[in-house]
C-alpha positions in Angstrom: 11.1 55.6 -63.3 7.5 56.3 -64.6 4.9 58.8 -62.4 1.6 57.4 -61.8 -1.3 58.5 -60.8 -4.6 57.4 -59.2 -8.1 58.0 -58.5 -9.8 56.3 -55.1 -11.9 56.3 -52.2 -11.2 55.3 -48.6 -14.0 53.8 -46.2 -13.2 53.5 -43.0 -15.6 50.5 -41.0 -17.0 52.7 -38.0 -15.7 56.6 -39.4 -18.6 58.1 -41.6 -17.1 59.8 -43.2 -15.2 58.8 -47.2 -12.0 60.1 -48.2 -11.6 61.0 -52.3 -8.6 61.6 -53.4 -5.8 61.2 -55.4 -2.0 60.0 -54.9 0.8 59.8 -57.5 3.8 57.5 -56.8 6.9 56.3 -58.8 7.8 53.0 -59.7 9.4 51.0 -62.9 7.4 50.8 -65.7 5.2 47.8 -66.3 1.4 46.8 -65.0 0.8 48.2 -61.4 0.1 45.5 -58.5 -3.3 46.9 -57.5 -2.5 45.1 -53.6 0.9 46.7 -53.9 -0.6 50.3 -54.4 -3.5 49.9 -52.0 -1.0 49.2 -48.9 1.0 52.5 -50.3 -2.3 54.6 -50.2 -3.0 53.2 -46.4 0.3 53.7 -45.3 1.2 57.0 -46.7 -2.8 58.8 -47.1 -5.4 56.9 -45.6 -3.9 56.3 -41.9 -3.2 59.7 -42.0 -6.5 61.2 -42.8 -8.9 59.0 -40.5 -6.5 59.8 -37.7 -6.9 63.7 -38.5 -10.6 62.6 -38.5 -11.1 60.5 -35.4 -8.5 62.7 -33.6 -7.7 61.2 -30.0 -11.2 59.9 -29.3 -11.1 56.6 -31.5 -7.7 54.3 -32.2 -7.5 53.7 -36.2 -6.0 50.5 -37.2 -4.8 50.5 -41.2 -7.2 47.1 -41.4 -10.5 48.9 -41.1 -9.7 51.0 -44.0 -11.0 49.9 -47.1 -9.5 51.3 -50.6 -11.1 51.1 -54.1 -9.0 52.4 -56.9 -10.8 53.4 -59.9 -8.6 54.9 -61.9 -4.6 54.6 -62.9 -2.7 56.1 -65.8 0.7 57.5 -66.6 1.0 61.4 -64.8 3.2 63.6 -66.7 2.1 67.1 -64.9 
């Protein structure tokens, strides 16, 4: 199992307000499916963080979260 890193913003379509972040995960090595990680970082970052945001006011569906990854490499921290 390799460590992975990566760089990315979430948009959220009515929120104003952009997560940056980072999230490491594990997988085999090999290329990274970009769709694969992008459902990882809703599910287990994004979701998370727009709910903290919106609190009870305003329902958060994963679907109007929009992720763009612009960076991956190897983390070995």
């Amino acid at each position: 199992m390799t460590t992975y890193i990566a760089k990315f913003s979430a948009s959220h379509k009515t929120l104003q307000v952009q997560q940056h972040s980072i999230f490491t995960w594990k997988q085999e090595g090999g290329d990274i499916d970009e769709e694969l990680l992008i459902g990882k970082i809703k599910r287990e970052s994004s979701i998370h963080f727009y709910k903290l945001v919106a609190g009870d006011k305003y329902p958060v569906e994963s679907g109007d979260i929009t992720i763009e990854i612009s960076e991956t490499r190897p983390f070995f921290g």
